[in-house]
C-alpha positions as a printed NumPy array, in Angstrom:
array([[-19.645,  21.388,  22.997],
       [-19.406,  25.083,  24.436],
       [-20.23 ,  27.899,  22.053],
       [-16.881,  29.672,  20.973],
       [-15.579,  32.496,  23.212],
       [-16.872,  35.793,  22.945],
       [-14.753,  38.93 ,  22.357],
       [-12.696,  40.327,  25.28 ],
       [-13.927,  43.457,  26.232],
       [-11.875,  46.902,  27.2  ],
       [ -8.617,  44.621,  27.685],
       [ -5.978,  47.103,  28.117],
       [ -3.319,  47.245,  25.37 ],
       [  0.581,  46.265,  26.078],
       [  2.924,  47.262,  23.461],
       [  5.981,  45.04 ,  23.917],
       [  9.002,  46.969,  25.016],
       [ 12.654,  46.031,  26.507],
       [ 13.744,  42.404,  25.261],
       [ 11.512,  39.453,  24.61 ],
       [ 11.478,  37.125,  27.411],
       [ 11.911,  33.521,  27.022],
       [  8.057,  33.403,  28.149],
       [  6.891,  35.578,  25.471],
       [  8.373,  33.52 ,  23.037],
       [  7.179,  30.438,  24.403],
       [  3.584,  31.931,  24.606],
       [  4.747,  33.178,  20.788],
       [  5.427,  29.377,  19.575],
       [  2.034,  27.898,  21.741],
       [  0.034,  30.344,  19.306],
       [  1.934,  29.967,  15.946],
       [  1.199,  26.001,  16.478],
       [ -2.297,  26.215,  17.477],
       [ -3.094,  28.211,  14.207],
       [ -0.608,  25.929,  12.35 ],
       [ -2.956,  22.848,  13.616],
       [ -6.349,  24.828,  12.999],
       [ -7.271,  24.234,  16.67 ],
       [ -6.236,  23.345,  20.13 ],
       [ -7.087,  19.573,  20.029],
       [ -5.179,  19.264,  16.783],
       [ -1.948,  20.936,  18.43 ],
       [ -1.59 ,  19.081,  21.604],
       [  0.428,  16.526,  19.763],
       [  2.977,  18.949,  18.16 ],
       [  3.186,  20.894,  21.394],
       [  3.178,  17.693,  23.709],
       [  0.793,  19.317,  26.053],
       [ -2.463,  18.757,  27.13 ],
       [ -5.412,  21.461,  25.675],
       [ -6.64 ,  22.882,  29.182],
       [ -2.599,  24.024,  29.323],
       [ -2.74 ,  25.187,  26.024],
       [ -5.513,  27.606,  26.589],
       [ -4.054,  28.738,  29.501],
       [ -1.259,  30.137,  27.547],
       [ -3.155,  31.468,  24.989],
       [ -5.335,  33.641,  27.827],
       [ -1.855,  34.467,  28.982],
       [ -0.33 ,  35.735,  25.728],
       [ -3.764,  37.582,  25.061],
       [ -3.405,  39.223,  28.766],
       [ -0.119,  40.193,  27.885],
       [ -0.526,  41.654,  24.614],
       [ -4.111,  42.821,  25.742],
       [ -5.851,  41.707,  22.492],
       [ -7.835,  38.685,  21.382],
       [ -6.14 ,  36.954,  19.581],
       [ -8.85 ,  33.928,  18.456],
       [-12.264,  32.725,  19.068],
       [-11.814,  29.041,  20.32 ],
       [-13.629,  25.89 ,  21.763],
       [-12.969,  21.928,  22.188],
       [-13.617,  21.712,  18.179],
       [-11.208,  22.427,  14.89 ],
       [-14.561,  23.642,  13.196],
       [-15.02 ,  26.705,  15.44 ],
       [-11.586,  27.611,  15.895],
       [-11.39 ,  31.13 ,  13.894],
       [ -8.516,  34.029,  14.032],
       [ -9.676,  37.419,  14.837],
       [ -8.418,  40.544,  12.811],
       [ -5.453,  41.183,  15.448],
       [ -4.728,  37.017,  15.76 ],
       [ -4.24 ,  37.11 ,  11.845],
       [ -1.796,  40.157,  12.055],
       [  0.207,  38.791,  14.529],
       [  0.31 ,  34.921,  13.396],
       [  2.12 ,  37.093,   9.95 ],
       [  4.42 ,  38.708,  12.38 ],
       [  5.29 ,  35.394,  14.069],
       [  5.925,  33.838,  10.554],
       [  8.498,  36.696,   9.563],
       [  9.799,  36.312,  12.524],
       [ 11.102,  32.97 ,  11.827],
       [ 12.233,  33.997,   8.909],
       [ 14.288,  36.438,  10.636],
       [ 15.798,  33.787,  13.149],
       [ 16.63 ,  31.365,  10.041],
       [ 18.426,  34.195,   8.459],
       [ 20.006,  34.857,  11.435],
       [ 21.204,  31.463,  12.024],
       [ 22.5  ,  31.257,   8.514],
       [ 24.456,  34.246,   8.956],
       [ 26.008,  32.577,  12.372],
       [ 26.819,  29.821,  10.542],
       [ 28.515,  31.778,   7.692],
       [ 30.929,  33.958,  10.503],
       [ 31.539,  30.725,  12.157],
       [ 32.386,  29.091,   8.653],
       [ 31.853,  25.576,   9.385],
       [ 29.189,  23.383,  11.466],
       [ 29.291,  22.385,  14.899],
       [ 27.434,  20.25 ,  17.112],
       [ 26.246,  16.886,  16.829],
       [ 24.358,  15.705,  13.746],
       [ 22.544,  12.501,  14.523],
       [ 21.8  ,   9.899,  11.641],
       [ 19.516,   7.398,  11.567],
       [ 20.05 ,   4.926,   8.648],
       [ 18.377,   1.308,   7.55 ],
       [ 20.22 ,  -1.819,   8.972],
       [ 21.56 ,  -3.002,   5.463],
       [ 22.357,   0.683,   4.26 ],
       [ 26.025,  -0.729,   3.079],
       [ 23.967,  -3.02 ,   0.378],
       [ 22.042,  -0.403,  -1.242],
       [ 23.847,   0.016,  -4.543],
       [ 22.174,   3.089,  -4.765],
       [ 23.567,   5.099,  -1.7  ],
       [ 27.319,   5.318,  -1.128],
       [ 27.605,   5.483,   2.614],
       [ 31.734,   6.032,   3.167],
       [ 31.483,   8.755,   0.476],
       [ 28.897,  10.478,   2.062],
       [ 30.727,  10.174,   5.207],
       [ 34.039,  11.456,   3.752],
       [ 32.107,  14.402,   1.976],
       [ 30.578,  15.39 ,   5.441],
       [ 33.611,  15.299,   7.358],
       [ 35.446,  17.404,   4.49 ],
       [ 32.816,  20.262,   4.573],
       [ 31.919,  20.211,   8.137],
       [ 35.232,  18.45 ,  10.129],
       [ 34.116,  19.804,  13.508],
       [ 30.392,  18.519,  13.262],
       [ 30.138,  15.609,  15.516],
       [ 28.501,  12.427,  13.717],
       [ 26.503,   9.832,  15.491],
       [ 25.317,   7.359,  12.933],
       [ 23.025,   4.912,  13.976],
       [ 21.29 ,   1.492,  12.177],
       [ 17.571,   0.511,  12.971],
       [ 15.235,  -1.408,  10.953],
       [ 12.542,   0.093,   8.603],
       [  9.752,   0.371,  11.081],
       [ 11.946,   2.752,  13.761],
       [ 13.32 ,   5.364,  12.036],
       [ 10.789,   7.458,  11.34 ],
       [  9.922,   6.602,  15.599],
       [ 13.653,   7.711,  16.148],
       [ 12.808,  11.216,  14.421],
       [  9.481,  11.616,  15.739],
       [ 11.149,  11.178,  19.136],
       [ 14.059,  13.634,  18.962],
       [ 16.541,  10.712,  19.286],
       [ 17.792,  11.585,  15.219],
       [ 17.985,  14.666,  12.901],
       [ 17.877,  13.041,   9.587],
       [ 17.739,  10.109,   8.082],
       [ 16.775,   7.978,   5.088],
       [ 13.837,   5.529,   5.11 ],
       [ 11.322,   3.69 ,   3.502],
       [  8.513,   5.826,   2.047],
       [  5.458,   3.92 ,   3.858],
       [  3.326,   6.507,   4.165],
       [  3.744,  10.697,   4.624],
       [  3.368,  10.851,   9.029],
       [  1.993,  14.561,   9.869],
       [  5.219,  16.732,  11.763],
       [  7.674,  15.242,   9.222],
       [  9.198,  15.89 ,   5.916],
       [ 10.092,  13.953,   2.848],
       [ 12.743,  14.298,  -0.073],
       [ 12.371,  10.92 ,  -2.164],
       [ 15.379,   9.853,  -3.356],
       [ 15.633,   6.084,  -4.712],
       [ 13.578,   2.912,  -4.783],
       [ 14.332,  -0.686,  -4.766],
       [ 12.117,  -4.108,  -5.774],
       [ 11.852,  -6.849,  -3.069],
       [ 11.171, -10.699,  -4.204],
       [ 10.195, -13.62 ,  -1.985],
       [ 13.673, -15.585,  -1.586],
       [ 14.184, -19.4  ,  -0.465],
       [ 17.468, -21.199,   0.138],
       [ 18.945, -23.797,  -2.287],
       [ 17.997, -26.556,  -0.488],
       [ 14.128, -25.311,   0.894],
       [ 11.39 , -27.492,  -0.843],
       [  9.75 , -24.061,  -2.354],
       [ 12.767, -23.662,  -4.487],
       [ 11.706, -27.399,  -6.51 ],
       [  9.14 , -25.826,  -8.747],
       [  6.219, -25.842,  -5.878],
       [  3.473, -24.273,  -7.349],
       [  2.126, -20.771,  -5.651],
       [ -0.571, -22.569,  -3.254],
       [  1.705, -24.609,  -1.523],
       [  4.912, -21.527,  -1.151],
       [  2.078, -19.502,   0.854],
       [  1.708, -22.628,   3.386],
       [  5.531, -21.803,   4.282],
       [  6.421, -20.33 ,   7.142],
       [  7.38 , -16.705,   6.369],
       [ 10.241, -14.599,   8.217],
       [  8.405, -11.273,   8.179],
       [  8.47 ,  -8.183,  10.554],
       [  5.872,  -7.871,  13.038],
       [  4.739,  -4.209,  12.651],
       [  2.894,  -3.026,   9.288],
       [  4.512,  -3.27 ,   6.273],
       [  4.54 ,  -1.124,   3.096],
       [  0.975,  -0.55 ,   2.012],
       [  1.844,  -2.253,  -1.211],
       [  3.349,  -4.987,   0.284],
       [  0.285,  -5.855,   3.154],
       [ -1.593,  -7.886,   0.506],
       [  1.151, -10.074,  -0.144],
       [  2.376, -11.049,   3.56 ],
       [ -1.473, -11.737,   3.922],
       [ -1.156, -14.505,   1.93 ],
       [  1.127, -16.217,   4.335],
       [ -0.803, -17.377,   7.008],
       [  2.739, -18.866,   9.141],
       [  5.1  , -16.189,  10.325],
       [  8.019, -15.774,  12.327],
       [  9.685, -12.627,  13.41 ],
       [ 12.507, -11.1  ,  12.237],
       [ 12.403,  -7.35 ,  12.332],
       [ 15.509,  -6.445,  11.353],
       [ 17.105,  -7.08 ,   7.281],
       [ 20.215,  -9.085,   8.699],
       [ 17.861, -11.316,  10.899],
       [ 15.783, -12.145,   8.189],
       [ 18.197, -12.915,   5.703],
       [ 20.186, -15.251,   7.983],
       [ 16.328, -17.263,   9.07 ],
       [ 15.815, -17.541,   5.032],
       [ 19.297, -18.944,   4.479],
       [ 18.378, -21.473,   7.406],
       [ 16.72 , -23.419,   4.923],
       [ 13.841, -23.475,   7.261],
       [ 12.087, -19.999,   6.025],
       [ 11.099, -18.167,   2.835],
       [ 10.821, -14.248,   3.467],
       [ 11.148, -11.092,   1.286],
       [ 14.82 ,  -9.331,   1.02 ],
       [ 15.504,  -6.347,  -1.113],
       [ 16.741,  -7.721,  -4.63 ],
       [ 20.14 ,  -5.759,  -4.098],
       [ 20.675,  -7.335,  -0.611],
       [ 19.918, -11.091,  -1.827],
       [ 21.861, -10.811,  -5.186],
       [ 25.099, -12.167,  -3.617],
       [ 23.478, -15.238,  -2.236],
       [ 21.605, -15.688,  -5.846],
       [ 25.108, -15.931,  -7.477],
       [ 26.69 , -17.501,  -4.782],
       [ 23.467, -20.291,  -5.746],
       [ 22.656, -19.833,  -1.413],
       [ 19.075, -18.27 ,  -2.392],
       [ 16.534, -18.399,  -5.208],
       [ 13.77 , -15.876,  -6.06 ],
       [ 10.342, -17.517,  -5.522],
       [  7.82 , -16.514,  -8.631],
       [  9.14 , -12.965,  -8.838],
       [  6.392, -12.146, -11.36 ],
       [  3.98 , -12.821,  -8.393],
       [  5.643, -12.066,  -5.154],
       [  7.531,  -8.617,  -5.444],
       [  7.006,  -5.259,  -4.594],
       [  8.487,  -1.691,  -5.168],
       [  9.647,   0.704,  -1.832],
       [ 10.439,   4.313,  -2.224],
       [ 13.146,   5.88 ,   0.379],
       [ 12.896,   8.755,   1.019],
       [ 15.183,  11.466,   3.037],
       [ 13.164,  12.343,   6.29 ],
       [ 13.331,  14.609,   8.874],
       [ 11.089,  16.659,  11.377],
       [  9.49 ,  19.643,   9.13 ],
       [ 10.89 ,  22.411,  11.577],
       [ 14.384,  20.581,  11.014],
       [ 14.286,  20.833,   7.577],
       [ 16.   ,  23.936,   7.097],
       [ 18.407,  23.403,   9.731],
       [ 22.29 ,  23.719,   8.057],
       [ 23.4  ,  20.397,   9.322],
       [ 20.708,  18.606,   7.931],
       [ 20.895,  20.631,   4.492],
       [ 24.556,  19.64 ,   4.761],
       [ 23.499,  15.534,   4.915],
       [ 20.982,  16.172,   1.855],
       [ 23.925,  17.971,  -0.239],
       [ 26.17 ,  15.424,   0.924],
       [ 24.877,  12.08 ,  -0.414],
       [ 26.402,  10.031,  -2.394],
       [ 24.284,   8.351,  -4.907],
       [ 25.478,   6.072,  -7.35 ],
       [ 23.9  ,   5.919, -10.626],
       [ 21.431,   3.257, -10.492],
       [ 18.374,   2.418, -13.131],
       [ 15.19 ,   2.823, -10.764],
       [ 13.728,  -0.259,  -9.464],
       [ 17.464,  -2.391,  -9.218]])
């Protein structure tokens, strides 16, 4: 590993003057997320570029400004602000708070949102008893009617990808585990049981050996952390990724799988499903509201948050 960098010598100050160029304030943003990540290795990922490019900018912005701004080299451990890096990283961070402000007050003159909010929402969101969709909707459209929606269904294990990706502002999701880059408001959470249909063996008082020799309609990417000990149990699977998929290889007769207790209640009282052992096989999941941290304080998505509808449901239902 190469020995940090040693101090610049005699570089000639710059004092800004005239307008900020869109390069300075790319150069700007390069350095506020290298400090923000404690290193150039740790910030390719939230700048999406590789570290020899990243240190090319930061030599540029130091050039430009005609200070050293950092000692750095490949490792977190030895990346270390100097005196003038510090000072400027707090003038970087006010002047964020400046542009928010600023954006706020655009907002205000404009006095409504526009532009395209994009949703991303689970694939059985009209189930939840605890989240009135068309409510929310009709509260959106009432205090923002020229904000474009563009709601969109996925199942548990994309959302978060879709947000990550830039493909959604906001959404709400299952709380599986905190991903760096993104933030979390939880809101609600829900039990899951292990569900056969009337007429699968497993619902004729089989005892708990012989359920986990049935073949399970389970999603192929990693569940809840809570959950993972239970689907190990189940050495049969089949996919089924998505909540309506699932449900409809369960009610096949030919599968047991886990539903959300809200989502299989119908088909309990309709006698179409049974609950296998709930005492055993259940689990709780958290949602959560989620969006990219920089996001967070964008209007529109502080419009969706203020927005829901939640129906007043005893946690765990």
């Amino acid at each position: 590993m190469p020995p940090p960098s040693k101090p610049k010598a005699n570089l000639p100050k710059q004092p800004l003057s005239g307008r900020l160029s869109d390069m300075d304030l790319r150069l700007l943003r390069v350095f506020r997320e290298v400090v923000r990540a404690g290193g150039l290795a740790a910030a390719e990922v939230a700048l999406n570029i590789n570290r020899s490019t990243i240190s090319v900018h930061l030599s540029d912005l130091e050039t430009r400004l005609g200070m050293q701004l950092c000692l750095r080299s490949r490792g977190r451990a030895d990346f270390k602000l100097t005196t003038e890096g510090e000072a400027l990283y707090q003038a970087i961070l006010e002047l964020d708070g400046h542009l928010a402000t600023f954006k706020s007050q655009v907002n205000a003159i404009q006095s409504q949102l526009t532009g395209k909010l994009r949703v991303i929402l689970p694939d059985d969101v009209l189930a939840m008893p605890q989240l009135d969709l068309p409510a929310t909707i009709a509260r959106l459209r009432e205090r923002a009617p020229q904000l474009q929606l563009d709601i969109r269904l996925a199942a548990p294990h994309e959302l978060e990808l879709e947000i990550l990706a830039g493909r959604a502002d906001v959404g709400i999701n299952p709380l599986h585990s905190r991903r760096p880059g993104l933030s979390y408001q939880p809101l609600f959470s829900h039990q899951s049981l292990l569900y056969g249909a009337a007429g699968h063996p497993c619902t004729q008082g089989t005892d708990e050996e012989h359920i986990t020799q049935q073949e399970l309609a389970a999603p192929d990417h990693a569940v809840l952390s809570g959950a993972a000990h239970l689907y190990r149990l189940f050495p049969r699977k089949s996919i089924a990724n998505h909540m309506a998929a699932r449900l409809a290889m369960i009610l096949s007769g030919k599968f047991i799988g886990f539903l959300p207790a809200y989502l299989a209640d119908e088909y309990v009282k309709k006698g179409m499903l049974n609950p296998l052992y709930p005492e055993r096989f259940s689990y709780q999941i958290q949602n959560a509201i989620t969006c990219k941290s920089s996001d967070a304080g964008q209007p529109a998505v502080q419009l969706f948050t203020t927005a829901l509808v939640l129906q007043d449901q005893p946690q765990g239902d």
